[in-house]
C-alpha positions in Angstrom: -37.8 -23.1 -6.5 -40.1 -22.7 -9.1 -39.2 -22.2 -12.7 -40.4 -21.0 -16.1 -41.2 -23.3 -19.0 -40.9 -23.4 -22.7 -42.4 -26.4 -24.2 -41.8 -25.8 -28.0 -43.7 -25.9 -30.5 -44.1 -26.2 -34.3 -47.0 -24.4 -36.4 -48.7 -27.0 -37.6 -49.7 -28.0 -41.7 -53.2 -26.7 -41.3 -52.3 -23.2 -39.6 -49.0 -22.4 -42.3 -51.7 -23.1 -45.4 -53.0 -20.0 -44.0 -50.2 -17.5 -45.1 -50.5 -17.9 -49.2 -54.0 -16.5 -48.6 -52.7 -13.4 -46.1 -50.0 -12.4 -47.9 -52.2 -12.0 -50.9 -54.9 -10.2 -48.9 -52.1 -8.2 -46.7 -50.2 -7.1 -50.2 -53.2 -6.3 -52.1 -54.5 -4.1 -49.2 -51.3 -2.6 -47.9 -50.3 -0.5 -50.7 -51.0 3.0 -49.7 -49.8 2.1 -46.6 -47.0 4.9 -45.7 -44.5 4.2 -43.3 -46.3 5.9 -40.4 -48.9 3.5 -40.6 -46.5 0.8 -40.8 -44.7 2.6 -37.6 -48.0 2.3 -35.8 -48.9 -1.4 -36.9 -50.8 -2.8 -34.2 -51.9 0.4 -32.4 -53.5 2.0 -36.2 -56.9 2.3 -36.3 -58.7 1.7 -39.5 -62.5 0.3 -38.9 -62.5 0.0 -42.5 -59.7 -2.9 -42.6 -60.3 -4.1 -39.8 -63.7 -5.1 -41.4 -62.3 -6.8 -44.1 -60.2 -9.1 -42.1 -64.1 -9.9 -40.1 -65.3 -10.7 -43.4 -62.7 -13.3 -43.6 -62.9 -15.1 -40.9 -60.0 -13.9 -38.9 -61.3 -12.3 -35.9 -62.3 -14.4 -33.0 -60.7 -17.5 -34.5 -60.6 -19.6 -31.6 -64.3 -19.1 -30.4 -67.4 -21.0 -30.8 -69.2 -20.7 -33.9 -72.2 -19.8 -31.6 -71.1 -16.8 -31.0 -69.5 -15.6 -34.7 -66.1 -17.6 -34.1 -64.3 -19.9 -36.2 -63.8 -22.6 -34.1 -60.0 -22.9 -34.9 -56.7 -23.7 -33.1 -54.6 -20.7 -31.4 -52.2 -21.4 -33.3 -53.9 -20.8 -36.3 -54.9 -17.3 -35.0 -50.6 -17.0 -34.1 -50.3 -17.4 -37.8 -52.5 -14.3 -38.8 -51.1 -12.4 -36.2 -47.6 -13.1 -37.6 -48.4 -11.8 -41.1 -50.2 -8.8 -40.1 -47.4 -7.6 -37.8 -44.8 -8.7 -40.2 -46.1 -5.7 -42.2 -47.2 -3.6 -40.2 -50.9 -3.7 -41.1 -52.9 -1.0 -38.9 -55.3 -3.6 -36.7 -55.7 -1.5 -33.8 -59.5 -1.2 -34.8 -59.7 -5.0 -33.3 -57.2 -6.4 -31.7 -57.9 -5.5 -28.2 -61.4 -6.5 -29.1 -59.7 -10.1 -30.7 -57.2 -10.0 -27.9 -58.5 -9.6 -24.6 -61.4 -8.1 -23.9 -63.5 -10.9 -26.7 -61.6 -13.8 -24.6 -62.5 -12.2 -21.3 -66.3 -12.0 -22.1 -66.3 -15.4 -23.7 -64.5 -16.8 -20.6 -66.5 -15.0 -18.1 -69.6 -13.0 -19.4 -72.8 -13.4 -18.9 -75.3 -15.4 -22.2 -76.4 -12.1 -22.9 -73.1 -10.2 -22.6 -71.8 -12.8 -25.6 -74.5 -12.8 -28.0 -74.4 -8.9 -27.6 -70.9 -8.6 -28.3 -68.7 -11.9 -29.3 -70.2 -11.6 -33.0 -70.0 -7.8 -33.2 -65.9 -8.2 -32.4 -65.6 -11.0 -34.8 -67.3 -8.6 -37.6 -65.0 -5.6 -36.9 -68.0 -3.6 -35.5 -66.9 -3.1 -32.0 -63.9 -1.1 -31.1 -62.4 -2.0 -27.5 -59.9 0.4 -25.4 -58.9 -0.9 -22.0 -59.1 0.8 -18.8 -56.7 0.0 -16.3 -53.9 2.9 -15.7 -54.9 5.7 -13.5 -53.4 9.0 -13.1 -51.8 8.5 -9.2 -51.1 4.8 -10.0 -48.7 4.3 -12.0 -47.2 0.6 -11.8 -49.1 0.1 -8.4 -52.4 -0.8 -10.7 -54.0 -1.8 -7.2 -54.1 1.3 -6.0 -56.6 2.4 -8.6 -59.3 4.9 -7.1 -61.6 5.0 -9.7 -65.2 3.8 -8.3 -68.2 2.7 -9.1 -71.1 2.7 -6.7 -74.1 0.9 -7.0 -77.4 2.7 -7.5 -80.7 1.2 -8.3 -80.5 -1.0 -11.5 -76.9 -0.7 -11.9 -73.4 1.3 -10.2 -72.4 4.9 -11.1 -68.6 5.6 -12.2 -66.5 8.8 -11.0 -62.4 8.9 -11.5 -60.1 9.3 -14.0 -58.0 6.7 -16.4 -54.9 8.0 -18.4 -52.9 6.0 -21.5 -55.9 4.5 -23.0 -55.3 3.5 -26.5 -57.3 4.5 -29.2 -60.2 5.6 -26.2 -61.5 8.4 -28.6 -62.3 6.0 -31.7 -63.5 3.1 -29.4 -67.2 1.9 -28.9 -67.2 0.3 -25.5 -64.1 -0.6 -22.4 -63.4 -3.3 -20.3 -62.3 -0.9 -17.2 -61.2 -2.2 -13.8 -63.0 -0.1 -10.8 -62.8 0.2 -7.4 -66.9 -1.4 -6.3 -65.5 -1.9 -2.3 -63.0 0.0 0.8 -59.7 -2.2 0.1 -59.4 -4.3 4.0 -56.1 -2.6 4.3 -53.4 -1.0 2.8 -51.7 -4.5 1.7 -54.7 -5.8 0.1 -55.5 -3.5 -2.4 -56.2 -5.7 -5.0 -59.4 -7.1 -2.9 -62.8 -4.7 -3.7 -62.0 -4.3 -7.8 -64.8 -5.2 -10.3 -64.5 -4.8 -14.0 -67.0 -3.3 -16.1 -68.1 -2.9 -20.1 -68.1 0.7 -20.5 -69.9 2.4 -23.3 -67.2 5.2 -24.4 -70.2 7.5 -25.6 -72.0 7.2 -22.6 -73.0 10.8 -20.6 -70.6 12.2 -18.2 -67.6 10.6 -19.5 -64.8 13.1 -21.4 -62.0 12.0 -23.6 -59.2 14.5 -24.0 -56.5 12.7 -26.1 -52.9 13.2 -25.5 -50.0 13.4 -28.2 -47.3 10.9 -28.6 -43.9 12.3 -29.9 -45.2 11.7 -33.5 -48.2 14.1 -32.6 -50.6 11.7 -33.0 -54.2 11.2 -30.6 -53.5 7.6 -29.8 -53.6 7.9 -26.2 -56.2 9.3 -23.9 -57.1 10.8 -20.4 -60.6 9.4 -19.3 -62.9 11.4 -16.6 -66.3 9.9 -15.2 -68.6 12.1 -13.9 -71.4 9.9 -12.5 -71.5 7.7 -15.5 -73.9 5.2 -15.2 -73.3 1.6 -15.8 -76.6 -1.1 -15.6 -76.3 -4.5 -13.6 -76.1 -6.0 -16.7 -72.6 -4.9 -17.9 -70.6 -6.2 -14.9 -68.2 -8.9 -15.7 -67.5 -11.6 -13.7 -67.9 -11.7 -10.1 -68.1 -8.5 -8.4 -64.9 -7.8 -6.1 -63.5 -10.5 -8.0 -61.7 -7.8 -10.7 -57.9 -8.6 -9.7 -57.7 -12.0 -10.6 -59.7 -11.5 -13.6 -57.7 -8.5 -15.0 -54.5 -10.5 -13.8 -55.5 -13.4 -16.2 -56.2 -11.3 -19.0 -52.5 -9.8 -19.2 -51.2 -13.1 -19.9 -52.7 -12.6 -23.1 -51.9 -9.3 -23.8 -48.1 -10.1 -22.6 -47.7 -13.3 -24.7 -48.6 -12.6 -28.2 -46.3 -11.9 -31.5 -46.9 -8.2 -30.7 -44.3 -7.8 -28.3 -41.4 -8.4 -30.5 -42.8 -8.0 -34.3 -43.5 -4.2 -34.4 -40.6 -3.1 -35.5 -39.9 -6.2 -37.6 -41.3 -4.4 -40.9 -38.7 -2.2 -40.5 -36.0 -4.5 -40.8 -38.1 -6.5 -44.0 -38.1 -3.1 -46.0 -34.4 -2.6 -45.0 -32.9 -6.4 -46.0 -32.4 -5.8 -49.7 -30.3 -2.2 -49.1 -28.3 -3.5 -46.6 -27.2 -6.1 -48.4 -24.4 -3.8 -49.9 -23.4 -2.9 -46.4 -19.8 -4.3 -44.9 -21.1 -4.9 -41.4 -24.8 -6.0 -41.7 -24.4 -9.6 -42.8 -23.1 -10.1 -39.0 -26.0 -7.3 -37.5 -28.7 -8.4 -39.1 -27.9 -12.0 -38.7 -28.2 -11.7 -35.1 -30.8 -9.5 -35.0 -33.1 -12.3 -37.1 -31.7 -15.0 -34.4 -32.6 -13.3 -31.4 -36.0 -12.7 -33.5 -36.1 -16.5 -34.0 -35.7 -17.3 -30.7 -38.8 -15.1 -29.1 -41.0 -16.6 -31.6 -40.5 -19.7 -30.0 -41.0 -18.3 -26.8 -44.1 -16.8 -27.7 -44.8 -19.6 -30.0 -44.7 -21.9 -26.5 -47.1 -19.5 -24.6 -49.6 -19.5 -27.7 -49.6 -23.6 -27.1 -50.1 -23.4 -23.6 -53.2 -20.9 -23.8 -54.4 -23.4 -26.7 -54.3 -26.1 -23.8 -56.3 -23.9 -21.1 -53.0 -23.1 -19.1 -52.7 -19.1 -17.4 -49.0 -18.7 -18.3 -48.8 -15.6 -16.9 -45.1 -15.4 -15.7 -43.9 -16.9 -19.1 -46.0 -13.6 -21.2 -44.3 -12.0 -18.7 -40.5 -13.2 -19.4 -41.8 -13.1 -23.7 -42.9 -9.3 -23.4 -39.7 -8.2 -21.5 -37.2 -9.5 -23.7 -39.3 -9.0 -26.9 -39.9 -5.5 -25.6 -35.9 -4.9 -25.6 -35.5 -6.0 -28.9 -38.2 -3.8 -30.5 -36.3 -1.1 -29.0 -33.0 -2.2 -30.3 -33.9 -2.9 -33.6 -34.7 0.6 -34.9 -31.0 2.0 -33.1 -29.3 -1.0 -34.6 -30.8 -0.2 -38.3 -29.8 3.4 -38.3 -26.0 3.0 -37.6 -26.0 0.5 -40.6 -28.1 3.2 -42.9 -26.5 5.4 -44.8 -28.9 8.5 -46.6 -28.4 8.8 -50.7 -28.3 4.4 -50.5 -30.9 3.8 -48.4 -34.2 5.0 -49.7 -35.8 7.9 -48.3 -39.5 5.5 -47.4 -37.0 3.0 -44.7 -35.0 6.2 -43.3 -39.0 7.4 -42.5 -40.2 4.5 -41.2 -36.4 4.3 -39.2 -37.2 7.6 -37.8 -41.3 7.2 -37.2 -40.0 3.5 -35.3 -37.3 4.5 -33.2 -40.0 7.2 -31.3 -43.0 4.7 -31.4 -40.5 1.9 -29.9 -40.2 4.2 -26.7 -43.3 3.2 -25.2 -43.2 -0.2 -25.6 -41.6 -0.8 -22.2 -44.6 1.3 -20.6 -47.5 -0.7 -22.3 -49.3 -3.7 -20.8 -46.8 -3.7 -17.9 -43.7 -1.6 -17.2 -39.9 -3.2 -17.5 -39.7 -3.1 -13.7 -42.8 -4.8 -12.9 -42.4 -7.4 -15.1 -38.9 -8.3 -13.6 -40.7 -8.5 -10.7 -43.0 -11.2 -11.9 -39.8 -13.1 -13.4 -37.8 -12.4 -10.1 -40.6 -13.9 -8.1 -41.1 -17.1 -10.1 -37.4 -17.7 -10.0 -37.5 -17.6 -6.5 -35.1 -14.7 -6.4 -37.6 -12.4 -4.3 
């Protein structure tokens, strides 16, 4: 039976002198942030910031200097990802670009593809959505029915793709088509292609969809006969699966998927302090925080050594998925209005509807199980 694996690891001297320098930026910058943008954290979309944090160096960390990149250790880049989170800093503008879809151009893009678009991430120019959930799919991504059909000089796009993140503010996506007839119902994965998608490209219509905080963040995407050139494919054509497979391990894996609700407990500490029954709460709630860290902590080290750990960002985003949702419920039995300041009750509130989703994003609850399960050798 297979198993999962932790290996664990410590952030080393030259990643932790990082975080004098962050919090100074993060406090300096985060000022006039209320606590809906802090609610939002990782999914706020502010171009302007998000520039700001290029300037410094902290986009694209880990790639070549070739290509804009820093040239510096994953964990390192965990380190900045920690602080920003741990405040709640709105960095939607790049993360998918500094998360996934930079990584999965570096890794598998053409020489063109990276000089075109590697240093533009690192600078906080280009905004990236991702395009995987369709309409009639729901957790069965395989069953996608978007297509793209090739044309002269390049393929031609017609479908639909719902829950896209920040779609309507984003310059380009990395979306997963159907370029080939699957062989048969049980294969298909086989036949899918993935493709940079120019948001502001003719045919293709946004219509934004409101959360529970009635905000646009999320999006309904319909291709009429977009066309795509040769030159934006990604990787292998009918090869789409395995690539967009890979890529969840690092959108599964990172501090994310247990930190966003973290702020919420920071601006909360000093008030509870006079409370009879947090000293016990929070104390567990900060262990349980400890422990994912190191999980995620683990996965960070083995993408740092070129390992896929797919299952383990699965196990990592399940578990830090439950606690982001706890947090917020466990917060408002200890809070009591008149001693708790009015900003935390807010950001309570604001958290405790944002939390909801974070079961549904980058993999359902149930699917992920399903990836544990398997490796377990339990199905």
């Amino acid at each position: 039976m297979a198993g999962l694996r932790f290996e664990l690891r410590d952030i080393p001297p030259e990643a932790e002198a990082l975080r004098a320098e962050l919090r100074g930026f993060l406090a300096e910058a985060g000022r006039a942030w209320s606590p809906r943008v802090r609610a939002y954290s990782w999914m706020g979309f502010d171009r302007d910031f998000s520039r700001e944090v290029g300037k410094r160096g902290w986009i694209g960390m880990t790639w070549p200097k070739a290509y804009g990149g820093g040239e510096r250790t994953a964990l390192e880049r965990y380190v900045v990802l920690e602080e920003m989170l741990a405040v709640g800093a709105p960095v939607g503008a790049h993360w998918i670009g500094d998360r996934q879809s930079g990584p999965l151009i570096l890794r598998l893009g053409t020489e063109e593809q990276r000089r075109e678009f590697l240093p533009r991430i690192v600078s906080g120019e280009l905004a990236f959505a991702i395009g995987l959930s369709e309409p009639d799919s729901g957790s069965d991504l395989a069953s996608l029915r978007t297509r793209a059909e090739k044309v002269p000089g390049g393929w031609k796009i017609n479908g639909r793709k719902v829950w896209t993140t920040n779609a309507h503010k984003c310059d380009f996506m990395i979306a997963l088509l159907r370029t080939a007839p699957a062989p048969d119902p049980k294969q298909k994965h086989q036949g899918l292609s993935q493709f940079l998608v120019d948001c502001r490209s003719s045919g293709i219509t946004i219509r934004p969809i409101l959360d529970l905080l009635g905000e646009e963040g999320f999006n309904e995407i319909t291709f009429d006969d977009v066309f795509v050139p040769d030159s934006l494919l990604v990787g292998k054509e009918g090869n789409g699966w395995e690539q967009a497979t890979a890529e969840l391990a690092f959108e599964r894996a990172g501090p994310e998927r247990y930190l966003s609700s973290l702020p919420l407990l920071t601006a909360a500490l000093d008030d509870l302090r006079a409370e009879p029954a947090a000293p016990e709460t929070v104390g567990r709630l900060l262990a349980r925080a400890g422990t994912l860290r190191q999980m995620s902590l683990a996965v960070a080290g083995m993408l740092q050594d070129g390992k896929t750990p797919a299952r383990e960002a699965a196990l990592v985003k399940d578990a830090g998925n439950d606690y982001e949702q706890v947090l917020p419920e466990t917060l408002r039995e200890l809070m009591q209005p008149g001693r708790t300041p009015e900003e935390v009750l807010e950001m309570q509130r604001l958290m405790t509807m944002v939390a909801r989703s974070y079961s549904l994003r980058g993999g359902t609850r149930e699917i992920l199980r399903g990836i544990i399960a398997r490796q377990l050798g339990l199905r």
